[in-house]
N, C-alpha and C positions, 0 to 999 in steps of 0.2 A: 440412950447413952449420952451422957455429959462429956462433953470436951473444954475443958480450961484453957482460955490463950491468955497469954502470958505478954505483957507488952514488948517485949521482945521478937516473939513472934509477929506481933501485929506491925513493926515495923518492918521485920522482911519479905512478911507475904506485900507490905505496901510499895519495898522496895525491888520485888520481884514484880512486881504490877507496873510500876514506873518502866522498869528496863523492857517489859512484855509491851508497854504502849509504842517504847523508844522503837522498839524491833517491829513493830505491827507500819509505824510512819514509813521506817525505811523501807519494808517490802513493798508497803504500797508506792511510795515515791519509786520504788524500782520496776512495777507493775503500770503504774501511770508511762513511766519512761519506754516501755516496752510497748505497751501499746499506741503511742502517738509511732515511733517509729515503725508498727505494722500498719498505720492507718496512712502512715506516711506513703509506705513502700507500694501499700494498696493502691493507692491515688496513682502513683508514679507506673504500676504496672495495666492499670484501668487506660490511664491516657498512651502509652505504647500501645496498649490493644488497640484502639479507637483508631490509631494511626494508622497501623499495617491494614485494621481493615479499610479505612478507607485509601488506601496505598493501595491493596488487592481489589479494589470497585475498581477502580483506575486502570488499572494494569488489564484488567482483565476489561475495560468497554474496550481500551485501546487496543487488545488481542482480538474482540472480537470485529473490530472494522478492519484489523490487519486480513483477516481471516476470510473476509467479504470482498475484501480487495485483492486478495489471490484469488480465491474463487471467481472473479469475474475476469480477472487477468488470463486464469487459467484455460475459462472458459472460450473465453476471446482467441487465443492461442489455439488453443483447439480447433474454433472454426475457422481460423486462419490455414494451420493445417490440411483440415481438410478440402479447404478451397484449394490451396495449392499443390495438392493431389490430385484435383480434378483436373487442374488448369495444366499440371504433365502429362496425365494421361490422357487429354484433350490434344498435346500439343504433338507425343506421341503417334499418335494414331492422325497426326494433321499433319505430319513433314513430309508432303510430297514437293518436287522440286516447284514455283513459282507458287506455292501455297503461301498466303498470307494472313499477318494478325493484324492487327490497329489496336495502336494504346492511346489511351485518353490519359493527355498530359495537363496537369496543373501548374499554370505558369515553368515552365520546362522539363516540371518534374513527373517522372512517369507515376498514373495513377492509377488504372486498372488497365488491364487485360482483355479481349474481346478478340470471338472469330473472325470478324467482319468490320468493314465499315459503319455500315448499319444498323450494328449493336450497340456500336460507340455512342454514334447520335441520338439512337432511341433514348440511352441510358440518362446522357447528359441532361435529362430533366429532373431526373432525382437529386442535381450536385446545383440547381437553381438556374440551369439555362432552359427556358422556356420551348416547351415544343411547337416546333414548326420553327425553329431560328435559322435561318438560313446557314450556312458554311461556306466560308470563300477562303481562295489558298492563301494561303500566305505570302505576305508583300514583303518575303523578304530581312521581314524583321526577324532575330532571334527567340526561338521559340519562350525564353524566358520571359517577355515581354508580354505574351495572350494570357489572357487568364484559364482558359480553358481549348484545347487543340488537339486535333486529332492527328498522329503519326501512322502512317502503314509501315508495314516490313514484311518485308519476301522472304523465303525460305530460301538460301543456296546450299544446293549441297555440297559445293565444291569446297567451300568454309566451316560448314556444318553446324551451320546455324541462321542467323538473322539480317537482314541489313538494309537499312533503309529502303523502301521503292522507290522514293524519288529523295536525289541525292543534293544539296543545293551546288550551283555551278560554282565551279574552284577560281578565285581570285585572281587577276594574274600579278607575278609577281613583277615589281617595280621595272618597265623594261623590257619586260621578257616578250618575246612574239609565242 
């Protein structure tokens, strides 16, 4: 088959070519534009990821030392507990009248608990006072003043509880016979 074009023709299909090129630039300029803004948003949602995780690495070491840290808080408490469970039902079954404890005070302040004298002193070598250190009473001075000291306490029942065994002697007051 023969088809005749007619110059006529040959200028519309050139000028149907022309407008197809014009329309072929804009799609692609409109496809260029489309994808720098996905390349863009990509980037921008890459680096938010990268953040949270390393925001979730973080969060989560600092949880798990939270975590180690109650757990040994816990544990701590616990044997705490239990010690002072023992140290009632120790003290329980010890309240006969003139029954005595001794605490071992650190600079005034009371630091453990013990049946006896004996216990006191033996212990005081685990807290850096050397065994075999002698003990002498106290001259008097406030007990905040020793670094390490032994208090007794008697049982009254009369009180219903504890109270020094030896009392320091009472002051007198300005005057008074």
């Amino acid at each position: 088959m023969i088809r005749l074009v007619t110059a006529g023709r040959m200028a519309r299909l050139e000028q149907e070519a022309d407008q197809a090129r014009d329309r072929a630039r804009d799609v692609q300029a409109q496809a260029d534009a489309a994808w720098g803004r996905h390349v863009r948003e990509l980037y921008a949602v890459t680096d938010r990821a990268e953040r949270a995780e390393a925001t979730t690495s973080e969060v989560g070491a600092l949880l798990a030392g939270a975590v180690a840290e109650l757990s040994a808080a816990q544990q701590e408490l616990l044997l705490k507990d239990i010690e002072l469970r023992r140290q009632r039902e120790e003290l329980q079954r010890g309240r006969v009248e003139g029954g005595m404890l001794a605490v071992l005070m650190h600079y005034g302040e009371p630091h453990t608990v013990y049946a006896c004298r004996e216990d006191a002193f033996a212990d005081t070598a685990a807290h850096g006072v050397p065994a075999g250190t002698p003990w002498v009473p106290s001259d008097g001075r406030p007990a905040s003043a020793s670094k390490w000291c032994v208090a007794a306490f008697i049982y009254d029942a009369g009180c219903k509880g504890f109270r020094r065994a030896v009392m320091p002697a009472p002051e007198p007051v300005e005057g008074a016979a």
